[in-house]
Structures are given as C-alpha cells and as structure tokens.
VOMI-284789 format. One record per residue (C-alpha): residue in one letter; x, y negated, z; residue number from 1. Coordinates in Angstrom, 1 decimal, decimal comma. Example, Ala and Ser with C-alpha at 12.3 -4.5 7.8 and 13.67 -1.06 7.14 Angstrom:
BEGIN
PT / a / 12,3 / 4,5 / 7,8 / 1
PT / s / 13,7 / 1,1 / 7,1 / 2
END
This chain:
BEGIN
PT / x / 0,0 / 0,0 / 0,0 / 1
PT / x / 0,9 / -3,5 / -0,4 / 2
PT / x / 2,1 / -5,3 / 2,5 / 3
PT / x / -1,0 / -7,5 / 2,2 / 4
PT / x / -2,7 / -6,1 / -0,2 / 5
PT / x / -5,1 / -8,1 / -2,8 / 6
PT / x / -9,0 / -6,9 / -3,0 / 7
PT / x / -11,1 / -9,1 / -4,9 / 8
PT / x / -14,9 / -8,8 / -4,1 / 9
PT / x / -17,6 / -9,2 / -7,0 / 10
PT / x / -21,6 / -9,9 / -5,9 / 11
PT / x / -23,2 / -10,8 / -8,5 / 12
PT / x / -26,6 / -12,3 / -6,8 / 13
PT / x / -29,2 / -13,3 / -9,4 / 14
PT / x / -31,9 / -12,4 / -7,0 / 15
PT / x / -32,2 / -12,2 / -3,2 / 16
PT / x / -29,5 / -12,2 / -0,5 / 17
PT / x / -28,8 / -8,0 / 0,1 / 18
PT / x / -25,8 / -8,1 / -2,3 / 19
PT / x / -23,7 / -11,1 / -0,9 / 20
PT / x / -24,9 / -10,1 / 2,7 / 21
PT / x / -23,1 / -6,4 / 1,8 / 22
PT / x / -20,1 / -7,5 / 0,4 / 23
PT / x / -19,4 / -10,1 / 3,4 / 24
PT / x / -20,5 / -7,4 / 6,2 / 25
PT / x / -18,1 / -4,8 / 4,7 / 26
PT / x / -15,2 / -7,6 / 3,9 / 27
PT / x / -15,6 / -8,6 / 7,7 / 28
PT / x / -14,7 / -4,8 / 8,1 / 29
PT / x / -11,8 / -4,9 / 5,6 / 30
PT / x / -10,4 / -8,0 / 7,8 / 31
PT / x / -10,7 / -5,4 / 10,9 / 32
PT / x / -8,8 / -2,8 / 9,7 / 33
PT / x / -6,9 / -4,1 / 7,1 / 34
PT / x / -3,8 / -5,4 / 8,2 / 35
PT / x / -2,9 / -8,6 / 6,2 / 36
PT / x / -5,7 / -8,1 / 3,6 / 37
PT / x / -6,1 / -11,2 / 1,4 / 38
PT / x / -9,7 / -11,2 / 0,4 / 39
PT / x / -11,7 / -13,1 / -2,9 / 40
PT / x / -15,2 / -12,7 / -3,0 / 41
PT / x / -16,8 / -13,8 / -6,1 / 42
PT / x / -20,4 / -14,5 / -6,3 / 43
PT / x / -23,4 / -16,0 / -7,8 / 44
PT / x / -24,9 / -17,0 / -4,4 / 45
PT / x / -26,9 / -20,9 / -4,1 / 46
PT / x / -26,5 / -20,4 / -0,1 / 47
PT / x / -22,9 / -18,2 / 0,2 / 48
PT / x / -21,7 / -21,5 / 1,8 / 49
PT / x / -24,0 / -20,8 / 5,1 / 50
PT / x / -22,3 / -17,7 / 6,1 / 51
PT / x / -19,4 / -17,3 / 8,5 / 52
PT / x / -16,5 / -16,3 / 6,4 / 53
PT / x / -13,9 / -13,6 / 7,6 / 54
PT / x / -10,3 / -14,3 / 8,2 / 55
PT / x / -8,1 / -14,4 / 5,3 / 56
PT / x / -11,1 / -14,4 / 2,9 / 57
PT / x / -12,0 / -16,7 / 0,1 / 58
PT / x / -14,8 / -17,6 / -2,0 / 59
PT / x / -15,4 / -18,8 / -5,9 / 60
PT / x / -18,8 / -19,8 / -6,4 / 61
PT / x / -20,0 / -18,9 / -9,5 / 62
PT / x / -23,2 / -21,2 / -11,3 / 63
PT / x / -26,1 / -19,5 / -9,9 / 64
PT / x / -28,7 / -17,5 / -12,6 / 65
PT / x / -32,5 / -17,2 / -11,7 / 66
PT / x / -34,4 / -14,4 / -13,2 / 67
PT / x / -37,9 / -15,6 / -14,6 / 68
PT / x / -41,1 / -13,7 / -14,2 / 69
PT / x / -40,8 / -11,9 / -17,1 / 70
PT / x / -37,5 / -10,8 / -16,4 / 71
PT / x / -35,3 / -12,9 / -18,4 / 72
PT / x / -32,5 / -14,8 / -16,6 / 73
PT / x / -31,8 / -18,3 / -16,4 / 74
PT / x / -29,0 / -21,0 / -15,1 / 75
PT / x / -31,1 / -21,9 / -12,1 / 76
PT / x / -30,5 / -25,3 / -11,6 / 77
PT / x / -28,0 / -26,8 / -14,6 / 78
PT / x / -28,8 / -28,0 / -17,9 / 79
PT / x / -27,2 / -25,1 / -19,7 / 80
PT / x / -28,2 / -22,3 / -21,8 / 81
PT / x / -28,2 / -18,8 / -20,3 / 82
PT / x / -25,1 / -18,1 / -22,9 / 83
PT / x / -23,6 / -20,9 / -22,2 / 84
PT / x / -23,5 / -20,4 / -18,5 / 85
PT / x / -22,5 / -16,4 / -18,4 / 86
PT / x / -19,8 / -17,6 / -20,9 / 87
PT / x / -18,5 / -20,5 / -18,1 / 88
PT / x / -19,2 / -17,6 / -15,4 / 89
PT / x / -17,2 / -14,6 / -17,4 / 90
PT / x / -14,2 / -16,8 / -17,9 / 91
PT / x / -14,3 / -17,9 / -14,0 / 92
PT / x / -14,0 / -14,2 / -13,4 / 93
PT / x / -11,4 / -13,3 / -15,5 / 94
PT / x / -9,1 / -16,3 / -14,7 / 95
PT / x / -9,7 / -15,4 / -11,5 / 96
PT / x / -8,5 / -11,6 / -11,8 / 97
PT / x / -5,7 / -12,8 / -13,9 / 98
PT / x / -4,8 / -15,6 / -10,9 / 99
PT / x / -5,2 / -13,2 / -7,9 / 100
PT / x / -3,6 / -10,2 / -9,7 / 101
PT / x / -5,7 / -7,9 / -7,2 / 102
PT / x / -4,2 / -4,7 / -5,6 / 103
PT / x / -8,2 / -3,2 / -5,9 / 104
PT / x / -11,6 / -4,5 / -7,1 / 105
PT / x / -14,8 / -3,7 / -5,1 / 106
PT / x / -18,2 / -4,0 / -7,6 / 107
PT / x / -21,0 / -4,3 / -5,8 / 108
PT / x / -24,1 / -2,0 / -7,5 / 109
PT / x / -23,1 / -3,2 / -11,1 / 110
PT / x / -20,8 / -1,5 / -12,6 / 111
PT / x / -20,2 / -4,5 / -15,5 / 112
PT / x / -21,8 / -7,4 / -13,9 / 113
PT / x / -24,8 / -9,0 / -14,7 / 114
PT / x / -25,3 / -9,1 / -18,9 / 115
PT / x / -21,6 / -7,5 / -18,8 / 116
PT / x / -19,7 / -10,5 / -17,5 / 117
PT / x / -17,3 / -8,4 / -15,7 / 118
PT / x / -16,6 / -6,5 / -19,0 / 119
PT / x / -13,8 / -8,5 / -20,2 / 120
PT / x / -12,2 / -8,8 / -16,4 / 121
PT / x / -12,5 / -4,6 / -16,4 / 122
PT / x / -11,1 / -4,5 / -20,3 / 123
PT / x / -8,1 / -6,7 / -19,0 / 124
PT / x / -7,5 / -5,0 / -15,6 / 125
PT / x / -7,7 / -1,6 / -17,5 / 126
PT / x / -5,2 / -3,0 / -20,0 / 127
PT / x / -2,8 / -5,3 / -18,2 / 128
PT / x / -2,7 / -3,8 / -15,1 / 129
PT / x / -3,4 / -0,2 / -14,9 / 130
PT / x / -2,2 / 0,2 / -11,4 / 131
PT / x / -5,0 / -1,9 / -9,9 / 132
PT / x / -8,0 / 0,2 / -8,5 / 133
PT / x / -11,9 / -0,3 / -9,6 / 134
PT / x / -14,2 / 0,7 / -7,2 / 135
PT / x / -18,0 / 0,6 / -7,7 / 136
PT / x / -20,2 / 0,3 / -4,4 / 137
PT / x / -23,5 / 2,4 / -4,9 / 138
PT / x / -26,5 / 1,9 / -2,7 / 139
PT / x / -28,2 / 5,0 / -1,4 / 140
PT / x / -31,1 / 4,4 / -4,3 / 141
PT / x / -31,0 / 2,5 / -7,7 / 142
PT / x / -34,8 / 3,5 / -8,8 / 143
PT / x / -36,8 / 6,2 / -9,8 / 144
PT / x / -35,4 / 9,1 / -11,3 / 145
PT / x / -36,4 / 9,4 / -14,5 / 146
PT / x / -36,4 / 5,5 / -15,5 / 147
PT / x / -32,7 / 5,3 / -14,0 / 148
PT / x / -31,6 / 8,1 / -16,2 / 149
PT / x / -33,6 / 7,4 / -19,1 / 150
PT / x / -31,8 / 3,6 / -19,1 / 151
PT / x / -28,6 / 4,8 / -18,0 / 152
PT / x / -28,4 / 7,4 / -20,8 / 153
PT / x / -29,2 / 5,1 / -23,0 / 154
PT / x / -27,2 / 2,7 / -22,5 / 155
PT / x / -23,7 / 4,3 / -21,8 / 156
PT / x / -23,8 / 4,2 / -17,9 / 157
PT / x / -22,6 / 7,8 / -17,4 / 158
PT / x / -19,5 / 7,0 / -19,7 / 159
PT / x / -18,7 / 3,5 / -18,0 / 160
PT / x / -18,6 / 5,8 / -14,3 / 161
PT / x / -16,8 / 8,6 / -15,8 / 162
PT / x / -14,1 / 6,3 / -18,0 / 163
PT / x / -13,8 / 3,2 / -16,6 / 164
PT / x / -14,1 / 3,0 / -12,6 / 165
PT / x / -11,6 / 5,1 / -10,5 / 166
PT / x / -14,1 / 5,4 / -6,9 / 167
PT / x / -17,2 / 5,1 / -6,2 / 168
PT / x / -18,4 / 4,3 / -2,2 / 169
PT / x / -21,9 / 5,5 / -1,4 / 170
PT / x / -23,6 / 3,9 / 1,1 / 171
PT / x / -25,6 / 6,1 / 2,1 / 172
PT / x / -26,5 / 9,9 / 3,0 / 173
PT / x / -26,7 / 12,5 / 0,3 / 174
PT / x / -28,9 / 14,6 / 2,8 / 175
PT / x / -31,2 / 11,4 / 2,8 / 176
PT / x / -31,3 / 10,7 / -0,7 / 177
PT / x / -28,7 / 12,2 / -3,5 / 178
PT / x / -27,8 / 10,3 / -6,1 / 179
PT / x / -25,8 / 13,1 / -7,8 / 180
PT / x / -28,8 / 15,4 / -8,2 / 181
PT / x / -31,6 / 12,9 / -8,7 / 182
PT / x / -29,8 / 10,9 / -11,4 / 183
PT / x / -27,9 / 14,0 / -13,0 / 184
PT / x / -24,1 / 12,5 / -13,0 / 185
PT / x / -21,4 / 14,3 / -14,1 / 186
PT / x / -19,1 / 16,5 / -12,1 / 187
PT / x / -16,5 / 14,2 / -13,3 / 188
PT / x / -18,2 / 11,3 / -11,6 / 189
PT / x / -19,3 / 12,9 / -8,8 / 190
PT / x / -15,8 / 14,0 / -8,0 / 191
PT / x / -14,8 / 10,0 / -7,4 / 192
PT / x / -17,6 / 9,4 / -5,0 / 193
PT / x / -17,3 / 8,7 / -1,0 / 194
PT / x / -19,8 / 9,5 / 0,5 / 195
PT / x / -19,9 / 6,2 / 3,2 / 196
PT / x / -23,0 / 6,8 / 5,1 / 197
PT / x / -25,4 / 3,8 / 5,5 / 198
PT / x / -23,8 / 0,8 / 6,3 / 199
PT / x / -24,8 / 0,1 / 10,3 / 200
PT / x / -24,1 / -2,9 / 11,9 / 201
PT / x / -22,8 / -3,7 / 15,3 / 202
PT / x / -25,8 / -3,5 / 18,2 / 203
PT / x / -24,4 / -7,1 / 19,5 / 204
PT / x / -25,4 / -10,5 / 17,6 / 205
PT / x / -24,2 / -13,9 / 18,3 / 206
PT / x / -26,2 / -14,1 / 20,8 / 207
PT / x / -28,1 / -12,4 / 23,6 / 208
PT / x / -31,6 / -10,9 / 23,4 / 209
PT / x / -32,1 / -13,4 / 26,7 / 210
PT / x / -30,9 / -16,8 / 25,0 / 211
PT / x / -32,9 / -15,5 / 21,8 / 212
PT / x / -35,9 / -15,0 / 23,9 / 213
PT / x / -35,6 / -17,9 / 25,9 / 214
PT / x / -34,9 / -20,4 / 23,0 / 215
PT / x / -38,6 / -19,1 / 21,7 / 216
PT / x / -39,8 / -19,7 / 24,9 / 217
PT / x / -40,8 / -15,4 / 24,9 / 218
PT / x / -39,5 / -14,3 / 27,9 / 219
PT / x / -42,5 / -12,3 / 28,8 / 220
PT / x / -43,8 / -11,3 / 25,5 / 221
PT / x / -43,1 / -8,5 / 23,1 / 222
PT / x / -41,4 / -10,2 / 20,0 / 223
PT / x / -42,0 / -9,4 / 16,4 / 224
PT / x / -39,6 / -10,7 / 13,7 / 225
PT / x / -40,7 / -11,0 / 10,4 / 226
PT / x / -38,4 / -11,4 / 7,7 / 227
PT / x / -38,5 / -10,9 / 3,8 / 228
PT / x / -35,0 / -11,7 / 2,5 / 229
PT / x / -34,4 / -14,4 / 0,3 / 230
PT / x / -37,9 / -15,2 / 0,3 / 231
PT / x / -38,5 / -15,0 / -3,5 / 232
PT / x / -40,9 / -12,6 / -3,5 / 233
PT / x / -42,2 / -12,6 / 0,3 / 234
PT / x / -44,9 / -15,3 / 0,3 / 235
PT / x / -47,7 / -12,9 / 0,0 / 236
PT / x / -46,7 / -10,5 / 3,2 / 237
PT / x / -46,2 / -14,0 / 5,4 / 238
PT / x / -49,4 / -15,4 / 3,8 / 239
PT / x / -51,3 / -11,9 / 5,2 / 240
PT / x / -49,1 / -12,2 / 8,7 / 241
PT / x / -50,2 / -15,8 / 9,3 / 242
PT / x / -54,5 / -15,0 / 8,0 / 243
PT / x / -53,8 / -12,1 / 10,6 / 244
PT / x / -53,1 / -14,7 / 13,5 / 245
PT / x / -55,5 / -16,9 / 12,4 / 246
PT / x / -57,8 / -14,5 / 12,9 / 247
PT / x / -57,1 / -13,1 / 16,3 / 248
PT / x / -59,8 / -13,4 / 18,9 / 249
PT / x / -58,7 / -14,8 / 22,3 / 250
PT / x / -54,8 / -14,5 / 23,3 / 251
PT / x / -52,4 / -13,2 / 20,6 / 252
PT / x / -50,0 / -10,5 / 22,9 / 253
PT / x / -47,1 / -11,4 / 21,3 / 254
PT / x / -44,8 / -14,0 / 20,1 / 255
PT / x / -44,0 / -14,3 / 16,4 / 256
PT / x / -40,8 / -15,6 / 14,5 / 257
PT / x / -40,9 / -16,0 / 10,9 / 258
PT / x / -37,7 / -16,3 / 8,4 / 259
PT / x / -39,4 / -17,5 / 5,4 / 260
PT / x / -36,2 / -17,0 / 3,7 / 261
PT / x / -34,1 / -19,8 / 1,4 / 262
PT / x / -35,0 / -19,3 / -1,8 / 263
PT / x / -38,8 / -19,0 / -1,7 / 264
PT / x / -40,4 / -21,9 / -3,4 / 265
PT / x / -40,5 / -25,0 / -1,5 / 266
PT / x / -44,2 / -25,3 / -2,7 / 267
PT / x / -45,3 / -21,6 / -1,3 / 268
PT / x / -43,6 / -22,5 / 2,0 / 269
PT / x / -45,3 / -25,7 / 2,8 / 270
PT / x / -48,2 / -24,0 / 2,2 / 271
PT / x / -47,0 / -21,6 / 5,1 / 272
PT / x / -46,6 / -24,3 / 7,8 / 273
PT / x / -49,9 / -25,7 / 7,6 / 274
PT / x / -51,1 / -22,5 / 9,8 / 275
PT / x / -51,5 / -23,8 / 13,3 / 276
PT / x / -51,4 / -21,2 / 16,0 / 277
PT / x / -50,2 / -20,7 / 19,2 / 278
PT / x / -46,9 / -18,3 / 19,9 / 279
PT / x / -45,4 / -19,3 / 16,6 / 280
PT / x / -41,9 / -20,1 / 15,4 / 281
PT / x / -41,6 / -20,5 / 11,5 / 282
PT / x / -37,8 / -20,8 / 10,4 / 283
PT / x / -36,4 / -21,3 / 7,0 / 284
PT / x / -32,8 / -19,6 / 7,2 / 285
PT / x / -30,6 / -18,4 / 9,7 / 286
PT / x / -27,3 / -17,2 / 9,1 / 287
PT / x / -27,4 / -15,2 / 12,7 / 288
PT / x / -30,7 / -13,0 / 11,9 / 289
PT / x / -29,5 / -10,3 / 13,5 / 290
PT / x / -29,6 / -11,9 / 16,9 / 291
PT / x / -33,1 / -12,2 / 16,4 / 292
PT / x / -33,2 / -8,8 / 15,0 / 293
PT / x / -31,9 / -7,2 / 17,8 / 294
PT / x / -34,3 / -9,2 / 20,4 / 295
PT / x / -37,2 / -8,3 / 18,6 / 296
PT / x / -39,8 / -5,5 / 19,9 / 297
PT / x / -40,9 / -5,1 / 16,4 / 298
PT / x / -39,4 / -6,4 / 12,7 / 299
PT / x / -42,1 / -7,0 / 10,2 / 300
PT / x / -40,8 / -7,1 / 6,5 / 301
PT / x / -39,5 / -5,6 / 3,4 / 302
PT / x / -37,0 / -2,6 / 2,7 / 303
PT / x / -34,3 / -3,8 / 1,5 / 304
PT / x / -30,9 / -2,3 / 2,2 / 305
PT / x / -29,6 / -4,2 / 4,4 / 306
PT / x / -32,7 / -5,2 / 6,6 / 307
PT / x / -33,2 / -1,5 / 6,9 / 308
PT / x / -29,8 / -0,6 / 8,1 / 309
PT / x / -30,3 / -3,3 / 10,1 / 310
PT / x / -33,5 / -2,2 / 11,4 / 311
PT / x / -31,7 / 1,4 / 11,6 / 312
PT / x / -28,8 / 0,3 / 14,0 / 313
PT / x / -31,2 / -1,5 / 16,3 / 314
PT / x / -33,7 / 1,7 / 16,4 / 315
PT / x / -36,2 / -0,6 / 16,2 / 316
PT / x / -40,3 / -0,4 / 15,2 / 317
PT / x / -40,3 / -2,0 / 12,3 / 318
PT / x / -43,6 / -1,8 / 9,8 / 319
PT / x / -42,2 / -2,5 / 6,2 / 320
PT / x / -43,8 / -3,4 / 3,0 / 321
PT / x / -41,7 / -2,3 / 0,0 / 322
PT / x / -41,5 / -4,5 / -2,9 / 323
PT / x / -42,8 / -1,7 / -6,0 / 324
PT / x / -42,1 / -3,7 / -9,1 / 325
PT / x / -40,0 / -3,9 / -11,3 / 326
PT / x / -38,2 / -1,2 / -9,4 / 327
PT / x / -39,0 / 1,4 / -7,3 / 328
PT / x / -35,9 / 1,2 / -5,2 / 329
PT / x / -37,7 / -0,1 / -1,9 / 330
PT / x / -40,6 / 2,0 / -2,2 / 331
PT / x / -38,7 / 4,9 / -2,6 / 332
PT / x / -36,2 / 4,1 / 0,5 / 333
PT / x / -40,0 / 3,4 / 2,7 / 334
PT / x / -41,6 / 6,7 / 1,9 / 335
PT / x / -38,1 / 8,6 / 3,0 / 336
PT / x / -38,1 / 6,7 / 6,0 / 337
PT / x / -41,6 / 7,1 / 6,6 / 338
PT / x / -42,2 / 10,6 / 6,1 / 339
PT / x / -39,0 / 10,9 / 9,1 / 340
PT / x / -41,2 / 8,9 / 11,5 / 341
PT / x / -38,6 / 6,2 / 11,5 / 342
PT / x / -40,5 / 3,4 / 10,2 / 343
PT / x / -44,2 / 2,7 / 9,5 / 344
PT / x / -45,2 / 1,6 / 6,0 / 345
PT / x / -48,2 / -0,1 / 4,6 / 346
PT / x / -48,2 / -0,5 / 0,3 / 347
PT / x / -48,4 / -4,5 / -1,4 / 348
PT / x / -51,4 / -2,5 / -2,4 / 349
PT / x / -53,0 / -2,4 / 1,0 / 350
PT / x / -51,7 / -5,2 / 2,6 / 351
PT / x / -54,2 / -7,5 / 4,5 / 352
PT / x / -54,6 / -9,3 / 8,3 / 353
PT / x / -56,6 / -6,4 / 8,7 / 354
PT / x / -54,3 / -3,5 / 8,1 / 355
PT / x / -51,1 / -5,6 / 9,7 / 356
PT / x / -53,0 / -6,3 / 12,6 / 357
PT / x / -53,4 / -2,3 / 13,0 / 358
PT / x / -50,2 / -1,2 / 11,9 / 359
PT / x / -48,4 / -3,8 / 14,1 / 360
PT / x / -50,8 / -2,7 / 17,4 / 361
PT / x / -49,9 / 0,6 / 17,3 / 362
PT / x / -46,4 / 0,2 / 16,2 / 363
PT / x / -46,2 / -2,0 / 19,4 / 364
PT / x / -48,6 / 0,7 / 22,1 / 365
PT / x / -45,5 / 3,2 / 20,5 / 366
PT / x / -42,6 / 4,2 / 21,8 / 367
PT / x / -38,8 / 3,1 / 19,7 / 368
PT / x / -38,1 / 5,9 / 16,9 / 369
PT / x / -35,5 / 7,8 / 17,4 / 370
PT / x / -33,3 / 8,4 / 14,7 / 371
PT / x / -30,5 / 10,8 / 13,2 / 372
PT / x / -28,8 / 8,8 / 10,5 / 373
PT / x / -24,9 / 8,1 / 9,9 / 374
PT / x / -24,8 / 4,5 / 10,5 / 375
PT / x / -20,8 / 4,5 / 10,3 / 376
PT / x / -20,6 / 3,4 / 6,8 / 377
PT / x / -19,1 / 0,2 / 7,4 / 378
PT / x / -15,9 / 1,5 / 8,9 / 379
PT / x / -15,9 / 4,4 / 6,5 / 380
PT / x / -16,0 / 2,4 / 3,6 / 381
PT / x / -13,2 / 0,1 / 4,8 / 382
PT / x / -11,1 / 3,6 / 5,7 / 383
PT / x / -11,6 / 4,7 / 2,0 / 384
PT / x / -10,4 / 1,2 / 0,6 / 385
PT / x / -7,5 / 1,5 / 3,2 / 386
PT / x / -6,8 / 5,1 / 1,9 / 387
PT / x / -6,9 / 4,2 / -2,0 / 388
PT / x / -4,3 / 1,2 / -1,4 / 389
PT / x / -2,5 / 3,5 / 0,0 / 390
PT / x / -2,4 / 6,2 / -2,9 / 391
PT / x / -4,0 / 9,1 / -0,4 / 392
PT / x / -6,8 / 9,4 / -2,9 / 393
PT / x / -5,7 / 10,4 / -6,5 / 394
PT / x / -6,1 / 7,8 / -9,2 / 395
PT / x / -8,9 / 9,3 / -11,7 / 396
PT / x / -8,8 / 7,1 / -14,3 / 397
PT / x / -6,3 / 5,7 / -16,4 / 398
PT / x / -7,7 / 5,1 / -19,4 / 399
PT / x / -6,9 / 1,8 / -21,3 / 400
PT / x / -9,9 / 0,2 / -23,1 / 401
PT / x / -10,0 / -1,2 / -26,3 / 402
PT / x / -11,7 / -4,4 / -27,1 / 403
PT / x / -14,2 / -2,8 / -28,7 / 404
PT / x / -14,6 / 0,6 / -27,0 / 405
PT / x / -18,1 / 1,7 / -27,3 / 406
PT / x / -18,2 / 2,2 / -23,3 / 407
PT / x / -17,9 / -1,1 / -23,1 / 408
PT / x / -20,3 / -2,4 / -25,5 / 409
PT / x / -22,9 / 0,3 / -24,9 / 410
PT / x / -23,2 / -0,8 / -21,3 / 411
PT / x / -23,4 / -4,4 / -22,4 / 412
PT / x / -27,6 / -3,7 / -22,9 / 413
PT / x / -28,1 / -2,5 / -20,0 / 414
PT / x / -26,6 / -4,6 / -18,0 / 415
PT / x / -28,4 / -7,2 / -19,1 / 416
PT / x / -31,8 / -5,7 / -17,4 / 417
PT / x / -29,4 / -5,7 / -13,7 / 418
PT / x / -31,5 / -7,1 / -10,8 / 419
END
C-alpha cells in the first residue's frame, strides 16, 4: 500500500441524499482505519456543503442535474443544456482523476456514472494507469429481477462488471437478498464481489436521546420521527401524517418531529406548515438526523438504504412506505423486512390518516423488533479497501480499453436511465 494512499470517491446524486450520505459514512470509516488516507469525494450533491466532512477528505462539487417527471435529466438550476452540463461535469472528473492520480476509485451504485460521465475517467484509468483499483459499491437491491436483467443485458452491464471494474463491495447480505442469483451475473463477476454486510451505523449520535428530547420539549412522551430523504418525492406521506393529526380526537399520545427534507419543493412544503397542531416540530434539514433517529420510539418514513440501516442499527419500530415507481428497489427491500417482522409496512397505495393512525398505534402498544442482521458493513468495507491497497486481494482485471470498446459504448444507454 501506499504510504498515504489516494482513494477518490464518486456519488453521483441526481436524486435524493442516500448516495452522498453512503459515500461520506463509509469515507468517515476509511479516515478510521486508514492510516494517512487522502480522500476526494466527487459528487453531484446541491447540499454536500452541510455535512461534516472527515479528516483528510475533500470535496469537488459537480453542477447539480435534476431528473424531470418523465424521467429525463436536467441542469437543475444553470442556464445550460443537459449536454452541455455532463460535458462540463465529465471533464471535472477526468481532470480530476488525472490531478489526484488515485491509488483506488470507489463507484458508488453506477458503474459508468450518470449518462456514462465516468466512461472516459474509467477509459483513462484503465489506459494510463493500470495499477489503480476500480471498485464498484453495490447496494443490497437495484430493482426487480427481470427488469434489471432485461436492461442490464441489454445494454452491456454484465460485460462492464466482468471487464472493466476489479471489486465489487456488497452492502448487504446474500442470505437477505442475492444479487448473484436474482440478477444471473457471471461467475467471473461474482468472484470479485465482497460481501460487506449492510452498512450499520454507530448507536451514538451527536447528541443524547435526553438533549434531543428535551430540545422538543418530549420528555414524557413517546417520540416518532418522520423522515422521507431528500424530500423530493415525500410530500404525499407528510401530507397523510399531518390529515392524521389533524384528525385526532382529544390529546395526541405522542410528540412528532418531521424532516421534510431539502429538496422538496419550496411550494409543497409551505403548504406543510400551515397545519397547526399541538406536539409538533416541523424541520427542514438536519445534518445530525441520527440523533433524532436514535431518540425516537418510532421512525415514520421511506426505505431507503440508508434510513433502513439506520433504522436497523437503532432496532427501532419504524412503519415504512416504500416509494414503488419507477423502481421497485424500496418496495422490494419493505416486503423482505416485513415478512422478518422487522418493520411494519403500509403500500403508497393504501396510505391514508386512517391507516397511519393504525399502523403507528400498534407499532407503538408493541414491543422493539428484534433483529438478526450483519450491520458490520461499514468497517468491513473499509477492511476490503485496506486489503486491496495492499495487494492481499488479487487484481482481476487488467484489461486496457480502447476508445471505442463496445463495453464502453454499450453501457453508455443505460446509463443514461441511472436514478
């Protein structure tokens, strides 16, 4: 290994906050056990700038893309077409891999970036500088089977993971959910992957389930959290959790917080604060969720990954909604959990004051779930990163690609359909 070895970070964040929120939880992890690790994240993020940084770790900021609703991207706030800005956003990442010169690149969930801008950083890397390790980091679930492997197929996927990246880090359980099986990859790709477990976080926030409490002024009540992400697509599960305390006869018995989330429209949420009722706390953003996380009695919200491993290392009730279109990641991840006992679920379908008002009384009368899951994933990724700088793990591939290798323009299509 390097004596401070480079490892450049890409997150590629069109939509939501789950892939920046990754990449900083397991970089914080890096800086742990990574002796003099020099660390570049790279990301698309509007609010990366609001999260605590770890040592030794810095940050481009790419210009931000917002998908429309018919799932067509756009520069979200610049006067630029979408070509124009993944051109300015390409070259930013491939100066910046030619700058940093990085001992090992960590991908998070895309394998070429969204509409293939990492595609001429990975043609480089592969060509200039062989020795540098590309790792992908897979989620336990990209969607349903047969879509995933009816797009991946098509579009070259299987040949980008079997040519072009070296490791792949699974966050997540195969005995959960299995990847390998459910989306039929190659022995040859299955052979790179690490199997990480899901990424659990530490049970201590920032602060203390007492300060939490007594800053809400809930020092006697059960606490329920709700919390959908980014906010982009959450409005309608707040919208139901606010008609549902509206509609409570006599004494609501318990105190709600609310995380509306950054990037839901500024419109939807002032329609969200005109609700007045009593044992109430409405918040936009809050870098330090966790803490309130980890107070709560009960966490109200959707599955994403990383508000259920969240809601996993807490052991927590927690009643989720999955988001169902366009993929079926969430739902799928809901139904696993579900059918454990670890988590109640109630479908966008059936959502209404009436059935969170149930859902949340009984998850409340019930006692915390209790849970068999690896939650170690965190460290165990950072161990396999450790053990790849150090050349314990095997280099796969060494294949040089050429400009126009038809891995690399195959994948182009699909990537351009990337959440």
């Amino acid at each position: 290994m390097a004596i401070k070895p480079r490892i450049l970070l890409y997150s590629h964040d069109t939509y939501g906050l789950g892939h920046l929120r990754r990449s900083l939880a397991i970089a914080g992890q890096i800086a742990k056990d990574i002796t003099g690790a020099h660390q570049l994240l790279i990301t698309g993020s509007m609010v990366a700038g609001a999260f605590g940084l770890p040592p030794r770790l810095d940050m481009i900021k790419l210009p931000a893309l917002s998908k429309r609703s018919t799932g067509e991207y756009k520069a979200r706030t610049l006067p630029l077409s979408l070509a124009q800005t993944l051109a300015w956003r390409e070259q930013m990442i491939l100066d910046a891999v030619k700058t940093f010169q990085p001992d090992l690149v960590l991908v998070d969930k895309v394998p070429a970036g969204v509409h293939g801008e990492l595609l001429p950083a990975l043609r480089y890397l592969k060509t200039w500088s062989p020795e540098t390790r590309l790792v992908l980091g897979m989620r336990d679930i990209e969607d349903g089977a047969q879509t995933t492997i009816k797009q991946w197929r098509a579009a070259g996927v299987p040949q980008l993971l079997d040519e072009v990246y070296d490791h792949i880090l699974l966050y997540g359980q195969r005995s959960v959910f299995d990847p390998v099986s459910t989306y039929q990859l190659s022995a040859q790709t299955a052979s790179k992957i690490f199997e990480c477990g899901f990424l659990g976080r530490p049970l201590t926030g920032t602060r203390s389930r007492e300060a939490i409490r007594r800053e809400l002024g809930c020092e006697e009540l059960p606490l329920v959290v709700v919390t959908v992400g980014g906010g982009g697509d959450g409005y309608e599960i707040i919208k139901s959790y606010l008609d549902m305390l509206s509609a409570w006869e006599g004494d609501i018995p318990f105190y709600s917080l609310i995380v509306t989330g950054p990037l839901m429209a500024q419109g939807k949420r002032a329609l969200l604060r005109h609700t007045r009722t009593n044992r109430l706390s409405l918040l936009e953003f809050t870098p330090d969720l966790f803490s309130y996380m980890a107070a709560a009695d009960m966490v109200v919200g959707m599955a994403g990954y990383n508000t259920v491993c969240e809601i996993l290392s807490l052991k927590t009730r927690a009643v989720l909604v999955p988001r169902v279109h366009p993929r079926e990641e969430q739902l799928i991840r809901t139904e696993s959990l579900a059918n454990r006992g670890w988590v109640q679920m109630l479908h966008p379908d059936t959502l209404s004051a009436t059935t969170l008002r149930e859902t949340i009384t009984t998850g409340l009368a019930a006692p915390r779930p209790e849970m068999t899951l690896d939650l170690n994933g965190l460290k165990r990724a950072s161990q396999s990163l450790s053990a790849i700088l150090e050349g314990r793990v095997l280099p796969i591939s060494n294949t040089i690609i050429p400009h126009h290798s038809p891995i690399i323009t195959n994948y182009a299509a699909y990537a351009a359909q990337v959440d």
